[in-house]
N, C-alpha and C positions, 0 to 999 in steps of 0.2 A: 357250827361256827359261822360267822358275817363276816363281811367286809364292812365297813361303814367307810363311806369317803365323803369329804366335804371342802367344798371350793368356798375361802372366806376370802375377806379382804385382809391388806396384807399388813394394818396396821394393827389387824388382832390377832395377830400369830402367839406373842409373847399372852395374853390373858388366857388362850386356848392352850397353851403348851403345859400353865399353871395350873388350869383348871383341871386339865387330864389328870396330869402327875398326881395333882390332890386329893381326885378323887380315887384312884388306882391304878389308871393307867398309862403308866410310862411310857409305852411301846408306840411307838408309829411312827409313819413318814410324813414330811413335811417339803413337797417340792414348789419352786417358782413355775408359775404356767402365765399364759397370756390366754383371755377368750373374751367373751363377749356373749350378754343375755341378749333378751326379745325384743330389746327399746325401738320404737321403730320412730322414722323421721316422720314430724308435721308439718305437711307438703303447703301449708296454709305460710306456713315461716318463708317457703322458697318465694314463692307468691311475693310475697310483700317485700322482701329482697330485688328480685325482676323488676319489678313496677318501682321502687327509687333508684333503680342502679345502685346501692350502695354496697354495702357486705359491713354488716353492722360487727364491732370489736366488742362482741362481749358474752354471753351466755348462749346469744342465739347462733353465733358463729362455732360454737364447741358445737352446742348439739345438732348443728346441721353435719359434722364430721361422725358421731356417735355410730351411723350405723357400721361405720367400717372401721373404728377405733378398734384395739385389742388393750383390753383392762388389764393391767398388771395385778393380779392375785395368788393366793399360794393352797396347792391341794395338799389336804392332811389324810390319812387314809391310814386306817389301823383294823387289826384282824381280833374279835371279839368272842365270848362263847354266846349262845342264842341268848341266854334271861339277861346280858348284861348292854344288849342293844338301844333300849328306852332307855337306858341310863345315859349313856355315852350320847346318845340323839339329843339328850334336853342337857345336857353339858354344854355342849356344840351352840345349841342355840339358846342357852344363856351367858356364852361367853360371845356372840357373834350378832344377837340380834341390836340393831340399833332403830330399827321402826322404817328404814328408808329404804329404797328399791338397791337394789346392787350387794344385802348383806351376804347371800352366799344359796349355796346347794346344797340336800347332804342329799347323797345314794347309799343303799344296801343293799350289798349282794351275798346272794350264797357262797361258801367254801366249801371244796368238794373236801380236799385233803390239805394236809400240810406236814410239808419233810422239813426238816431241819439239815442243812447240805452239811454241819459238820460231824454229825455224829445219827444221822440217819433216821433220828426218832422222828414217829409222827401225829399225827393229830395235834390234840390238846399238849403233849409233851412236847411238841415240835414250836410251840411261839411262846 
């Protein structure tokens, strides 16, 4: 068993939740998180700021704020058997790719076990 988790944005929750379903799998969580990728500030931008004294109202005033921003996103994270990992992976990111920086993360991790707390069963029988 996986874990597969994946940080998208948060307007593609609804195309990702359809797509799962569709393909078979219903199961998962879907929490709101706040984070923030690698994008780092171009100090060339502060520069030319200093030297007019201004603070320009427009694109260049967002991304001088970016590196300390927290993106509002939602993590999806469902628990898979091992052959059904590539599947659920290019789900993800045909429901999530848009071509622009910011579409998302996916991780995989191993499961060791899995209990089902109401009736004790485990592994495979357990999600």
């Amino acid at each position: 068993m996986k874990e597969v988790m994946a940080i998208i944005r948060q307007n593609k929750v609804n195309p990702t939740k359809e797509a799962l379903v569709k393909e078979g799998f219903p199961a998962f969580t879907c929490l709101k998180v706040l984070g923030r990728g690698k994008k780092s500030v171009d100090f060339s931008i502060i520069q030319d700021i200093v030297e007019s004294g201004e603070m320009p109202i427009s694109n260049i005033g967002e991304a001088l704020t970016e590196p300390s921003r927290l993106i509002s996103k939602r993590f999806f994270t469902l628990i898979v058997e091992d052959e059904d990992v590539d599947k659920v992976v290019s789900i993800l990111i045909d429901s999530n790719s848009t071509g622009n920086p910011g579409d998302g993360k996916i991780f995989i991790l191993p499961i060791e076990d899995s209990i089902r707390v109401r009736s004790g069963e485990k592994n495979a029988d357990a999600f």
